[in-house]
N, C-alpha and C positions, 0 to 999 in steps of 0.2 A: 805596418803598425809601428815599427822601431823609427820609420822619419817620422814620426810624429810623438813617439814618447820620449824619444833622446835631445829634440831640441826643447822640450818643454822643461825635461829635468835640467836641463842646463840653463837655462834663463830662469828656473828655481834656485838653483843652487849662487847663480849669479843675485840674485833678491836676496835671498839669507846671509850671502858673504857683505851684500852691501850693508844691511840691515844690522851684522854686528861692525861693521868699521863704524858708522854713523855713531852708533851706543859708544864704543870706546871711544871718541872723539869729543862724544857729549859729556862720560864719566873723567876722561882726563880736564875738559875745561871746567866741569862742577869742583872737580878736586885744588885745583889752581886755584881758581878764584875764592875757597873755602879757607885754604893755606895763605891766601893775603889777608883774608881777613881776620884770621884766627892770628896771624902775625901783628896788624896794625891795633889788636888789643890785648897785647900780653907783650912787657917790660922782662925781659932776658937778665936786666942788669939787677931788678929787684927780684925778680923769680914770684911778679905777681900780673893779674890782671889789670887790666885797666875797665873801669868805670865811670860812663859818663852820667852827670846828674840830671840833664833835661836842658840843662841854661845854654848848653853848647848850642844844641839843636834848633835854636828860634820858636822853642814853645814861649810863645807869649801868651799866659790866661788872665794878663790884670784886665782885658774888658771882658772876660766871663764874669757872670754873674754869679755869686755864692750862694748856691743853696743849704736854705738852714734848716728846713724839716721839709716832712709831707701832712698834710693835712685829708681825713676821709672826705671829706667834699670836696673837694679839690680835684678834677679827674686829672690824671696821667698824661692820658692822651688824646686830644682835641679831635675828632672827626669831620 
């Protein structure tokens, strides 16, 4: 009975120690990468955030069309 439950507990325990190195490995990179980014938007020197407007980002909407109301005959959504 014990060759058979001692190597099992142990290739458990081996599972569960991998299982938290993998987690820490994942929370240390989420946390880096969260710290660069929280860095590349906040000015040290002004002691403010930074905000971008949209113009940065390549939203272009001058060939969207402007919509100026909705009309009840008019359905929504085409089928």
């Amino acid at each position: 009975m014990a060759a058979i439950v001692v190597p099992v507990l142990f290739l458990l325990l081996v599972g569960v120690c991998g299982g938290l190195v993998v987690l820490y490995l994942r929370h240390r990179r989420l946390q880096h990468s969260f710290t660069a980014f929280a860095n590349s938007h906040y000015n040290s020197r002004l002691g403010s955030a930074i905000f971008s407007s949209g113009d940065e980002l390549g939203d272009d909407d001058e060939d969207a069309p402007i919509i100026s109301s909705f009309s009840d005959d008019v359905p929504m959504v085409i089928a």
